[in-house]
RODREN-28060 format. One record per atom (N, C-alpha, C): y, z, x; residue number from 0. Coordinates in nm, 4 decimals, always signed. Atoms other than C-alpha are relative to their C-alpha. Layout:
% residues N
TITI / Y / Z / X / NUM .
...
END
This chain:
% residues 83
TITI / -0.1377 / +0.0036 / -0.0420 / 0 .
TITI / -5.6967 / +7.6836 / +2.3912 / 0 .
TITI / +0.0445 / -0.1460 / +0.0105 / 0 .
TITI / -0.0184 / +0.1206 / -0.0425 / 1 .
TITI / -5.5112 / +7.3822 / +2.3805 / 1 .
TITI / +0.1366 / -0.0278 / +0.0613 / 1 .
TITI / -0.1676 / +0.0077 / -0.0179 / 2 .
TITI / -5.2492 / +7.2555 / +2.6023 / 2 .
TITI / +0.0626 / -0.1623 / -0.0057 / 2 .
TITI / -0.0547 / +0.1112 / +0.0809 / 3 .
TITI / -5.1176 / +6.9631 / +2.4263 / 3 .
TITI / +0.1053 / +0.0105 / +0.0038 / 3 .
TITI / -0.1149 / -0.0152 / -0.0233 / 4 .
TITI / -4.7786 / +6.9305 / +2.4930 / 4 .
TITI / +0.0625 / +0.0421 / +0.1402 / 4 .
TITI / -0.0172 / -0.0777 / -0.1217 / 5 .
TITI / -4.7742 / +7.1218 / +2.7640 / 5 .
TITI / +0.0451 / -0.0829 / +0.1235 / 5 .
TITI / -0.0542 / +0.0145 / -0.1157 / 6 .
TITI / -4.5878 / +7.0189 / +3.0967 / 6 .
TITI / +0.0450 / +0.0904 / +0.1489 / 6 .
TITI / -0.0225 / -0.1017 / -0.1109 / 7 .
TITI / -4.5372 / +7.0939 / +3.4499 / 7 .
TITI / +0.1010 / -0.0748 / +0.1004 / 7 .
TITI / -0.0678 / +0.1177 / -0.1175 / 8 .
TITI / -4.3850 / +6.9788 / +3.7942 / 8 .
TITI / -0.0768 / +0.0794 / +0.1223 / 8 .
TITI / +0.1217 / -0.0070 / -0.1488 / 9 .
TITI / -4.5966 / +6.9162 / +4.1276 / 9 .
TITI / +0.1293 / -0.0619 / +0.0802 / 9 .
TITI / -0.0591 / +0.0960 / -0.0704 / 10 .
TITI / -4.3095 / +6.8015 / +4.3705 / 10 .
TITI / +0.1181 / -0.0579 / -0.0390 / 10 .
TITI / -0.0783 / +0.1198 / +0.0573 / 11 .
TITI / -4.1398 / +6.5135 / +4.2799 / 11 .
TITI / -0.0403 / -0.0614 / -0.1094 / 11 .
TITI / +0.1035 / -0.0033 / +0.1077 / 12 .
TITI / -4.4163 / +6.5021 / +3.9718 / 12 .
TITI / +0.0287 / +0.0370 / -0.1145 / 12 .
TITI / +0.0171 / -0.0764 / +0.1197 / 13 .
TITI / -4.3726 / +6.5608 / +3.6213 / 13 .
TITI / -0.1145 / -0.0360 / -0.0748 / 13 .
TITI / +0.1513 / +0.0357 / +0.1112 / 14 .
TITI / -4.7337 / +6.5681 / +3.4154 / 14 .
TITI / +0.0082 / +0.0894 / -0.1278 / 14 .
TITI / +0.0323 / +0.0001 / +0.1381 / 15 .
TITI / -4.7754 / +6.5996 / +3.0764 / 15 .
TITI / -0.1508 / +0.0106 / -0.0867 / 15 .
TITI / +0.1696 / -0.0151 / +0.0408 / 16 .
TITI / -5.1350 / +6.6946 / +2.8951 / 16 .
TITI / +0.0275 / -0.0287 / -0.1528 / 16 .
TITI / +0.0002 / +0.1124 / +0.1437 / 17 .
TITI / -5.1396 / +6.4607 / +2.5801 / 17 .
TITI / -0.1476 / +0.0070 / -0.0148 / 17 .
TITI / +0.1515 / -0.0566 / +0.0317 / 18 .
TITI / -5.5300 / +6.5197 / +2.6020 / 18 .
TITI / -0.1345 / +0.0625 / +0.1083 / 18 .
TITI / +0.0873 / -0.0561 / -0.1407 / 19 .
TITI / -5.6545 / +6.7301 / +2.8443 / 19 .
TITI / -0.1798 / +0.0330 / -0.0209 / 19 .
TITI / +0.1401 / -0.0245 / -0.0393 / 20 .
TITI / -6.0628 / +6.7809 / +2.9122 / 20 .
TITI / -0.0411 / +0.0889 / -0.1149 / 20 .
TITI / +0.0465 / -0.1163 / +0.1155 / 21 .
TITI / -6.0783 / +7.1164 / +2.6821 / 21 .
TITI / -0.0151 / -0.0762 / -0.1203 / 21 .
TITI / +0.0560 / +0.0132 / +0.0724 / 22 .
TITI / -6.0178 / +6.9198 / +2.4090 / 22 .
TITI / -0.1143 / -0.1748 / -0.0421 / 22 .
TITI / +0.1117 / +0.1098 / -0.0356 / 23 .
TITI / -6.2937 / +6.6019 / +2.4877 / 23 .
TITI / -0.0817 / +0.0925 / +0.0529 / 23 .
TITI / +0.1561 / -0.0695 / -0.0661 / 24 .
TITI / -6.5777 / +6.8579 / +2.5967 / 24 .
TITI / +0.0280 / -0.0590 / +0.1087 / 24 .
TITI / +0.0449 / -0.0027 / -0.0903 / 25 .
TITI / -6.4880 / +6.7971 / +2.9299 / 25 .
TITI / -0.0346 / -0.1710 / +0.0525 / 25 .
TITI / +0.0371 / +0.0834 / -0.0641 / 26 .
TITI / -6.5470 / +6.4557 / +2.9011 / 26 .
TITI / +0.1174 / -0.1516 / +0.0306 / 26 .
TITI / -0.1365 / +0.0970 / -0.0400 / 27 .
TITI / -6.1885 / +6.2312 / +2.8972 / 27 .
TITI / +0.1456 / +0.1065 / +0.0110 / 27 .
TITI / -0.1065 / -0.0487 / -0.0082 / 28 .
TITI / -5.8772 / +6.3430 / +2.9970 / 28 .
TITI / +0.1640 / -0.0843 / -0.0058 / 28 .
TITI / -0.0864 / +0.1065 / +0.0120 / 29 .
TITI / -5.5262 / +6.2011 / +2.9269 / 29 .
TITI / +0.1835 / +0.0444 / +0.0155 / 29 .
TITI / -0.0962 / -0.0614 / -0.0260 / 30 .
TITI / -5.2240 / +6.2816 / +3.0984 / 30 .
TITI / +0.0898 / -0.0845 / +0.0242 / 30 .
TITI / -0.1143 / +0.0558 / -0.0346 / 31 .
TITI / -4.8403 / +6.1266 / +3.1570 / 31 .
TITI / +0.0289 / +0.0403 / +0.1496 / 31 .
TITI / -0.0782 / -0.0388 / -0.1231 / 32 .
TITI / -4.7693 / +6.1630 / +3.5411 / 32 .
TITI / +0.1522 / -0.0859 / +0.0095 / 32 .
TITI / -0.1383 / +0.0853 / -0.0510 / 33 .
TITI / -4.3984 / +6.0490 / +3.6358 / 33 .
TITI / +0.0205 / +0.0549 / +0.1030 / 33 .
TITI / -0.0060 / +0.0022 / -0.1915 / 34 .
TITI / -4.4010 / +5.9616 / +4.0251 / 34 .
TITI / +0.1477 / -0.0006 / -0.0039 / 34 .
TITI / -0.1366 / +0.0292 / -0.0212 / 35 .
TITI / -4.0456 / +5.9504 / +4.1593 / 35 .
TITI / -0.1200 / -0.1142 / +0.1350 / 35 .
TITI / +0.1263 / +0.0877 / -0.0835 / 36 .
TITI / -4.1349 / +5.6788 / +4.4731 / 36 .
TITI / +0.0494 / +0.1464 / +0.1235 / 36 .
TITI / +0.0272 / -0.0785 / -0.0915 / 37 .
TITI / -4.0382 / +5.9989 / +4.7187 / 37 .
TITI / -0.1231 / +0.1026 / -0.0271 / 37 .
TITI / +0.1070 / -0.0668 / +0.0338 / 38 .
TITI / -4.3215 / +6.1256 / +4.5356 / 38 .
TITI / -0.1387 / +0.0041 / +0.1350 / 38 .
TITI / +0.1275 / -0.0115 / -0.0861 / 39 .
TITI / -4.5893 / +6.0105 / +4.7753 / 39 .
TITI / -0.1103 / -0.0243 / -0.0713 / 39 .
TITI / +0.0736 / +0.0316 / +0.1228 / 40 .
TITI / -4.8545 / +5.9977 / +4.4769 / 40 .
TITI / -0.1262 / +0.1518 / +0.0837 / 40 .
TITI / +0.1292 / -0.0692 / -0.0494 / 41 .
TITI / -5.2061 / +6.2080 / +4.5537 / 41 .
TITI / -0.0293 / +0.0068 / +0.1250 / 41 .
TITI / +0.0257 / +0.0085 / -0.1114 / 42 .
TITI / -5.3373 / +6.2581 / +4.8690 / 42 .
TITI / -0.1437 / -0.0915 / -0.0140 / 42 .
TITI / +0.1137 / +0.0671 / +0.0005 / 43 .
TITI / -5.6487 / +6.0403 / +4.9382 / 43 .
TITI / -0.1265 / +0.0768 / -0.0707 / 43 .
TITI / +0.0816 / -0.0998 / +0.0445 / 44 .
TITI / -5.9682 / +6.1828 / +4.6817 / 44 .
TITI / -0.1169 / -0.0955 / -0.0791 / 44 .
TITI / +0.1464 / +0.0691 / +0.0569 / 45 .
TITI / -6.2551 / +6.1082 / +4.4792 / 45 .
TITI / -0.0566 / +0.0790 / -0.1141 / 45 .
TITI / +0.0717 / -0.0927 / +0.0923 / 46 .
TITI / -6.4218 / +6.2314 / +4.1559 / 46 .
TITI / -0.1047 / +0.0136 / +0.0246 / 46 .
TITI / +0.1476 / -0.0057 / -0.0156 / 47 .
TITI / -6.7703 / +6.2983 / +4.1861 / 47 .
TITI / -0.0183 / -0.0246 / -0.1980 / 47 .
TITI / +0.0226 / -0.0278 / +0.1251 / 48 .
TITI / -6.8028 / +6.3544 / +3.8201 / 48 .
TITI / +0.0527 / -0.0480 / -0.1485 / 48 .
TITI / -0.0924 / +0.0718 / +0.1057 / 49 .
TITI / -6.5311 / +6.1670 / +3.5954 / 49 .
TITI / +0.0986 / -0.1014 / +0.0511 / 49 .
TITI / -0.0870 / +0.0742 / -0.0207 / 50 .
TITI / -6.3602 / +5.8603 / +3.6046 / 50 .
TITI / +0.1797 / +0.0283 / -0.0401 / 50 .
TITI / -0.1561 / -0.0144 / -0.0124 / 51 .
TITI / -5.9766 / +5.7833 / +3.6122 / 51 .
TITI / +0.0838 / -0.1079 / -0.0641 / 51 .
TITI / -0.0984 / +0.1458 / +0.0390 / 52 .
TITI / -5.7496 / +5.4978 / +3.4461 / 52 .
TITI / +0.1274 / +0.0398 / -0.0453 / 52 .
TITI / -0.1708 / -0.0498 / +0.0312 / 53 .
TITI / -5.3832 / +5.4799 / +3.4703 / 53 .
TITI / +0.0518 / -0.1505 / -0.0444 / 53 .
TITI / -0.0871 / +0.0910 / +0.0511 / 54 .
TITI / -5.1682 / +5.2253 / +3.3196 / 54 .
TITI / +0.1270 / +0.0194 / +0.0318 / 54 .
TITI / -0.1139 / -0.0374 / -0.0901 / 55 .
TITI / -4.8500 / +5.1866 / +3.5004 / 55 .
TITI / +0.0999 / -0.0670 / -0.0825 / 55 .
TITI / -0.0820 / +0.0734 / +0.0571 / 56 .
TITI / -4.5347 / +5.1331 / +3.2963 / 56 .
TITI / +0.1163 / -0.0212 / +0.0676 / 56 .
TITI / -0.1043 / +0.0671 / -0.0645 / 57 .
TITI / -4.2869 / +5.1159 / +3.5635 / 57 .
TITI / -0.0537 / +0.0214 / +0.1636 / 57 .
TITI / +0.0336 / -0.0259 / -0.1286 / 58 .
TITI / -4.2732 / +5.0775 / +3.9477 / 58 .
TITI / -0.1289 / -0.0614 / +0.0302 / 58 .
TITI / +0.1557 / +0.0083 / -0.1001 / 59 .
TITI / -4.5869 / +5.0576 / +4.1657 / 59 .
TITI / -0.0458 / +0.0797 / +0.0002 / 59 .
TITI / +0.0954 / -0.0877 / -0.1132 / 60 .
TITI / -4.9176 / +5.2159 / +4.2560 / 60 .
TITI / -0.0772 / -0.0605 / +0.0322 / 60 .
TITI / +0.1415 / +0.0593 / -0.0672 / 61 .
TITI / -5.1777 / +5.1796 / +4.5084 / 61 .
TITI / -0.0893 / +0.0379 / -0.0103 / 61 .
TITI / +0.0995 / -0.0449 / -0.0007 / 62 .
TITI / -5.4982 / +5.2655 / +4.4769 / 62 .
TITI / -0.0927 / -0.0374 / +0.0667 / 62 .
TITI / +0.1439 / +0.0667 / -0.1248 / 63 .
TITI / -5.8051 / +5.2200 / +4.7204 / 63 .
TITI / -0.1266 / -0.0153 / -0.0899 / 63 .
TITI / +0.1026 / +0.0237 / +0.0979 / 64 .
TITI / -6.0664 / +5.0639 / +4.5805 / 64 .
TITI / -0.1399 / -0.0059 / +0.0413 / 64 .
TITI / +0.1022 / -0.0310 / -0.0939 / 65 .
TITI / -6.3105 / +5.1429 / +4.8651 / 65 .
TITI / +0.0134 / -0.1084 / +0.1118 / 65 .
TITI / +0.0032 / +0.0924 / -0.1081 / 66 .
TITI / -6.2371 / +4.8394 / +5.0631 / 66 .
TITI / +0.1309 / -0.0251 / +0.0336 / 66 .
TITI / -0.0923 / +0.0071 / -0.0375 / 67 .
TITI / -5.8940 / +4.7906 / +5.0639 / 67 .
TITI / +0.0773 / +0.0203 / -0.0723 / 67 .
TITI / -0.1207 / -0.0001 / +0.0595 / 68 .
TITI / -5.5454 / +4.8783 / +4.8978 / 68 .
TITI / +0.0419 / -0.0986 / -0.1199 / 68 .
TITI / +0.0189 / +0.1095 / +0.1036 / 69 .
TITI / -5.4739 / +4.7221 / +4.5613 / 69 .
TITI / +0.1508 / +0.0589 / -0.0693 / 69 .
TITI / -0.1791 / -0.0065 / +0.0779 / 70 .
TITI / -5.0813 / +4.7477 / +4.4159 / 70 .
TITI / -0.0333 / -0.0251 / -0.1445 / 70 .
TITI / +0.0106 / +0.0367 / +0.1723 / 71 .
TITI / -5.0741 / +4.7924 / +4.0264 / 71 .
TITI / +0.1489 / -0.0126 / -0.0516 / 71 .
TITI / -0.1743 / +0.0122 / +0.1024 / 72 .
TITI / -4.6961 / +4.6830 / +3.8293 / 72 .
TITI / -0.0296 / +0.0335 / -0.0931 / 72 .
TITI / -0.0546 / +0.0039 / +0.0842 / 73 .
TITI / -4.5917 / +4.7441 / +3.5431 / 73 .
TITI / -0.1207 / -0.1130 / -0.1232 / 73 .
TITI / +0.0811 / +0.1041 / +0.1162 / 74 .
TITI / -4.8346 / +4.6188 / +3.2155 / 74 .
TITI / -0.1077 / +0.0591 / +0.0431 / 74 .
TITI / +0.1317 / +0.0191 / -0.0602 / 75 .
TITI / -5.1486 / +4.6782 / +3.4856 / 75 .
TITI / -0.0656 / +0.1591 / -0.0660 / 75 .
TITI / +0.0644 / -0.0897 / +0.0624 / 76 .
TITI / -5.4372 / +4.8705 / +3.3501 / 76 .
TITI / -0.0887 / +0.0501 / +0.1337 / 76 .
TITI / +0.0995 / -0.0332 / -0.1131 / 77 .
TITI / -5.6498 / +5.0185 / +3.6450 / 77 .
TITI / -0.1264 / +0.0959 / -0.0365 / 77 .
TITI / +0.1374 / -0.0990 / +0.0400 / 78 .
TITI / -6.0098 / +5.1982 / +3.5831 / 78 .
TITI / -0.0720 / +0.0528 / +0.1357 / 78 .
TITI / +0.0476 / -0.0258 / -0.1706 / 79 .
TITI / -6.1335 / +5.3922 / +3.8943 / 79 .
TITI / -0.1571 / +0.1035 / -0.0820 / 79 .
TITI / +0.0895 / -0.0270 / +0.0328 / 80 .
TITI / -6.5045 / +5.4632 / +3.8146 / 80 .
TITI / -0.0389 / +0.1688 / +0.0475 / 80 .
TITI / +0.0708 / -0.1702 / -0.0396 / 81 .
TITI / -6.6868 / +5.8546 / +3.9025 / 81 .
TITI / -0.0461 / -0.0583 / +0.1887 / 81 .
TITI / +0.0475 / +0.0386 / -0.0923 / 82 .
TITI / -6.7657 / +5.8494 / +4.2430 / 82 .
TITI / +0.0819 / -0.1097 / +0.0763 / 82 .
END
């Protein structure tokens, strides 16, 4: 099954599956989120099992990087490892 194209809405969220898991065996995934900023973003989490990298083309995000809060703009590439 593939959902390539496919879109939804979480919120204040719109995501997009441009290459979701099914088709990488599970092992990359590659999606468009668009935060509004009343979005809020994720709640605090953690993969055990697969990393994460977002590239932010507008606005801000924060991400915890285990020690402290880290702001990404616009251009910034971020890689959040498994675990």
């Amino acid at each position: 099954m593939s959902y390539v194209g496919e879109s939804g809405e979480v919120g204040a969220t719109s995501a997009r599956f441009v290459a979701p898991g099914s088709l990488t065996d599970g092992r990359y995934g590659l999606y468009r989120w668009d935060m509004t900023a009343e979005s809020g973003g994720a709640t605090p989490h953690f993969h055990r099992t697969f990393s994460e990298s977002f590239y932010v083309l507008s606005g801000t995000v924060q991400l915890y990087d285990g020690k402290e809060w880290v702001e990404s703009s616009p251009g910034d590439f971020v890689f959040v490892p498994e675990g």
